[in-house]
N, C-alpha and C positions, 0 to 999 in steps of 0.2 A: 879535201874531197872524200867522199864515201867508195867503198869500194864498189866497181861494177856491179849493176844488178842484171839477172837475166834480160838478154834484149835491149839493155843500154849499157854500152860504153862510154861513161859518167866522162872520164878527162876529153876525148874526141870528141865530147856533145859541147864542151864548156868550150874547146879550142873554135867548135863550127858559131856556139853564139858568139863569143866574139870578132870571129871573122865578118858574121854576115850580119848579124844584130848589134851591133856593139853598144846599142842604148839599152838594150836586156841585160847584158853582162855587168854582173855586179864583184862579188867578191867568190869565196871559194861555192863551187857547185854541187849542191846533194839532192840526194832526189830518195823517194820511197813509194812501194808501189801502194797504190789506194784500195782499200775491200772496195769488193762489189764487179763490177764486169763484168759478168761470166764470158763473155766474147774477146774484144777487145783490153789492152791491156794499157792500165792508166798509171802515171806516175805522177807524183805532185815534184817540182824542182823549185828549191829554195835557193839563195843567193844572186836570184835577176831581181829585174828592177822593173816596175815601182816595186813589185810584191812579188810572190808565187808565179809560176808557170802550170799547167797542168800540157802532160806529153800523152798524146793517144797513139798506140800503133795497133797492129794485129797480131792474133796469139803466134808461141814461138812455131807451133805444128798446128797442122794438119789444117789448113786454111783453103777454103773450099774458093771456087771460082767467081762465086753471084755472091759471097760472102766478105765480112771488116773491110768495107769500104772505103778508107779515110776519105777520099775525093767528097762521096755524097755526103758523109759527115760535117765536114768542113764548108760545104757550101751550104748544107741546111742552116746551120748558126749562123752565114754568113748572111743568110736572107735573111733569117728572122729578128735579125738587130734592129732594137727599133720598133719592133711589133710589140703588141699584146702578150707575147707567146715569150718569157724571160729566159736568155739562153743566157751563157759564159760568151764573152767579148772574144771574136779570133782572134788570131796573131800570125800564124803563118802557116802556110801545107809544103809539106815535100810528099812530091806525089809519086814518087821514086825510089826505089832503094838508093843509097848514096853512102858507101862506107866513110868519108870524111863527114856524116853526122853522127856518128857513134849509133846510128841506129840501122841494123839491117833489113828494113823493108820500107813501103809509105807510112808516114804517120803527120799528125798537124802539132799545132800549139795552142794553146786558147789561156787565155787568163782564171787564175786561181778566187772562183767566189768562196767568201766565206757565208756558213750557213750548218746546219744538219744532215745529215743522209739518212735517215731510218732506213735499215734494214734488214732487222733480225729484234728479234722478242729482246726487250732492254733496250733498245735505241732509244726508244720512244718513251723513256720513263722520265722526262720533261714538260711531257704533257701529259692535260688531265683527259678522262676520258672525253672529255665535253671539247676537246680542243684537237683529239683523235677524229671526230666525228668531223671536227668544221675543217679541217686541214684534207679532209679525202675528198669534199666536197670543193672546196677549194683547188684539187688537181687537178676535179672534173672540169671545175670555171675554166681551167687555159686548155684542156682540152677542145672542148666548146668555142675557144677561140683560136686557137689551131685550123680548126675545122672549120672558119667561118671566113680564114681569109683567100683572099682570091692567087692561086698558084702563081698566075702572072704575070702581078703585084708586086711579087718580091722577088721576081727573077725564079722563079721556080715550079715553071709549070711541065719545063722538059724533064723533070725530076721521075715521071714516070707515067706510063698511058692506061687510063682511066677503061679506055673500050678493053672488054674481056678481061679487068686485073682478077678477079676472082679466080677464072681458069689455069689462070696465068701462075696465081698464087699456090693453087693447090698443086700444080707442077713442078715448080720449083723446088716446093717443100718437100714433096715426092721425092726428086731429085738430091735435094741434102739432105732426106733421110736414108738414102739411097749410099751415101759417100759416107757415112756417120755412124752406122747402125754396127755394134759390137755384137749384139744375141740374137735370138728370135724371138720375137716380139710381136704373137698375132695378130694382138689387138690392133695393133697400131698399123698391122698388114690390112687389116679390114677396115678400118678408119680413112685410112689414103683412099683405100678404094672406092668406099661408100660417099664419099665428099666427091669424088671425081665425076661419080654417076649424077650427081642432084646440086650442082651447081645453082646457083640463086641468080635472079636479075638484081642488077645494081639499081639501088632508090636513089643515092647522094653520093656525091664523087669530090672529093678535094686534097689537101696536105694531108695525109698522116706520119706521124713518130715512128709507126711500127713498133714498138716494146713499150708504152706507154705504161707506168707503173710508180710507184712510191717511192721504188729506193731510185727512181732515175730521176729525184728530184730531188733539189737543196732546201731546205726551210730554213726559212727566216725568224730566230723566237726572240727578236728585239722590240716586241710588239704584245700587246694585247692578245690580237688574236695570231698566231701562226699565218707567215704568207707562204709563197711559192718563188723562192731568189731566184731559181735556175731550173732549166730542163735540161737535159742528160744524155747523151747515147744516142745519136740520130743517126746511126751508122744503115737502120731501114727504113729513113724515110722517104717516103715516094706520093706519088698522085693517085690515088684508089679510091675506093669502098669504104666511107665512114662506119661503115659497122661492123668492118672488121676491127678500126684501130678501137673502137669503144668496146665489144666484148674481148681482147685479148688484156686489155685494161681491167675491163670486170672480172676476170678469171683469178686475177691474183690479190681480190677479195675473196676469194674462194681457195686460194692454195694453200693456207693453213689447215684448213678444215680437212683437204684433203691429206693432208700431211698427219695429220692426226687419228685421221679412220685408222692409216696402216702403219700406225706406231714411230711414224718417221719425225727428227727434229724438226722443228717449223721453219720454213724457209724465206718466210716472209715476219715482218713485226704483225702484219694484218691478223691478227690471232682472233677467235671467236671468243668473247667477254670483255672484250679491249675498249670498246667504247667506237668500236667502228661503224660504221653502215654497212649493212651488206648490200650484197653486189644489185641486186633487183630497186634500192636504193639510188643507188649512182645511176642506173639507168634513167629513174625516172628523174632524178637531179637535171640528169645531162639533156633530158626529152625538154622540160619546162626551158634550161637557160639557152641552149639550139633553136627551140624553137622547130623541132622537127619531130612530128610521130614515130615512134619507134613501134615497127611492129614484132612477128615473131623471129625470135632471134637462134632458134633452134640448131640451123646450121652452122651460122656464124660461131656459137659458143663451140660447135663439135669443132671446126674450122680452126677458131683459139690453142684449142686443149691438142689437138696435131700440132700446133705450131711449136707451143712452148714445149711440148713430149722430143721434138726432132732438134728443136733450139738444145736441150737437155741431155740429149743422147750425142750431142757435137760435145758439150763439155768434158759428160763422162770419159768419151774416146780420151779428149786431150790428157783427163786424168791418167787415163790406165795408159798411156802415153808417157807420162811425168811433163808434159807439158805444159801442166796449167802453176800459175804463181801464188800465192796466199794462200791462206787455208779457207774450210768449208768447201770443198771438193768432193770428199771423199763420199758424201752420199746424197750428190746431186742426181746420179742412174738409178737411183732406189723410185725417185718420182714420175719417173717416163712410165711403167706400167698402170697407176691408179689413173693418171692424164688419158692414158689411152682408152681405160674404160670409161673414164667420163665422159668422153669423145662419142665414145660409141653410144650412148647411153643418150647422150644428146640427140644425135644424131638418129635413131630409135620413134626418138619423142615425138618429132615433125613427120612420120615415115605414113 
């Protein structure tokens, strides 16, 4: 076996699958943690059976109350099996801390797809630009079908209430930018504010991802054209505002560029000359295969650029913490300031 990783106790994890899984349990157990998460913390565990395991829990610090949910994670995949919408197969939740799992908080189990992650400049040097292009639009496709199916349907309409989520949203966020925030950060003081005063009426209401993006997808390149094997991270899905989950989506077509103004490494593979669509692109993608008018999006996008500046300002804390695991940390706080003037900036546009 590997030595303990932060947050798992490797021999106590393999003692608990064979106690309670003993058709998982294979031969010796390792595990490694996965790039990418900035939230949540993913490990791949080798030696069950048939294949891979994939372990989700939450970060070691500073874990906010409305925040790494296993529970709603684990039940989003567990509706979506079977849909349109391609998740990773579960396996089992502990929705408890339980020192006899070698794991000290909740976390699930879901089975190991194989596939691609793009996410960071180089990932994606397997595809041609031409195939950059069809694989974004291609994320929109299961977005658009995410969105089209009925809460209900799959056991998932208590998942979250539609009346007031925008209100609801901008509180929240408020809230864990509130618990999160290392500096001063006006912008972002006047962002929360300006969104609280000029709330929107909701058009469409259904499932959303909540982090819906590139790298929270597996790709499939056993094929012609690039598919979509898996979706990713549904630790914020809920029942809301389809156009929140589609411009926080369209935003990180736009965070390279942002990342670029102010000299910062690019954070996404979505890079400008890549062969991608831009974001005003994917909109009108997602308008034609939805089937729904999208009008102006003006707050929504300000709405977006709060979300992922407060989602970002949680990380940095964990960093300057030592709490977070893998590298690419160290200058995730450097993108909360340029997000907050976009915000504003947005937000400005519609005024």
């Amino acid at each position: 076996m590997t030595a303990a990783l932060p947050g798992l106790d490797l021999p106590a994890l393999g003692a608990w699958l064979r106690r309670t899984h003993p058709a998982l349990a294979g031969g010796d157990l390792s595990a490694h943690v996965l790039a990418g998460g900035r939230s949540n913390l993913t490990y791949r565990l080798d030696g069950t059976r048939p294949g891979p395991l994939v372990l989700r829990r939450p970060p070691l610090a500073h874990v906010q109350a409305t925040a790494h949910d296993m529970r709603r994670e684990y039940r989003a995949i567990s509706g979506l099996a079977g849909t349109a919408v391609p998740v990773p197969p579960a396996v089992d939740l502990v929705p408890e801390a339980d020192p006899e799992t070698g794991v000290d908080a909740p976390f699930f189990l879901m089975r190991h797809v194989e596939g691609t992650v793009v996410r960071a400049p180089g990932d994606d040097a397997g595809l041609s630009p031409e195939q950059r292009r069809s694989v974004s639009f291609a994320l929109i496709d299961v977005l658009a079908a995410l969105h089209a199916l009925d809460p209900a349907e799959v056991g998932l309409a208590d998942l979250g209430r539609p009346d007031g989520y925008l209100a609801r949203q901008v509180a929240r966020w408020t809230t864990q930018y509130a618990g999160s925030r290392t500096r001063e950060l006006p912008d972002l003081d006047a962002l929360a504010a300006g969104l609280a005063q000029r709330v929107p009426a909701t058009v469409a209401t259904g499932l959303l991802h909540g982090d819906f993006r590139l790298d929270n997808a597996i790709l499939a390149l056993d094929g012609e054209e690039p598919r979509i094997a898996a979706v990713l991270d549904w630790e914020m899905a809920t029942v809301g505002d389809l156009d929140a989950d589609l411009t926080l989506c369209t935003l990180y077509w736009r965070l390279g560029a942002i990342a670029s103004d102010v000299g910062l490494p690019a954070a996404t593979a979505v890079v400008p000359g890549a062969g991608y669509p831009d974001a005003d692109e994917l909109v009108d993608h997602y308008s034609r295969v939805s089937g729904r008018r999208i009008g102006d999006l003006g707050w929504y996008d300000a709405f977006a650029a709060f979300k992922l500046a407060v989602i970002l300002e949680g990380v940095h804390r964990r960093f300057l913490q030592g709490a977070t695991v893998g590298a690419g940390f160290d200058s995730i706080g450097a993108l909360v300031p340029p997000l907050a003037a976009l915000g504003r900036g947005r937000l400005a546009e519609g005024a």
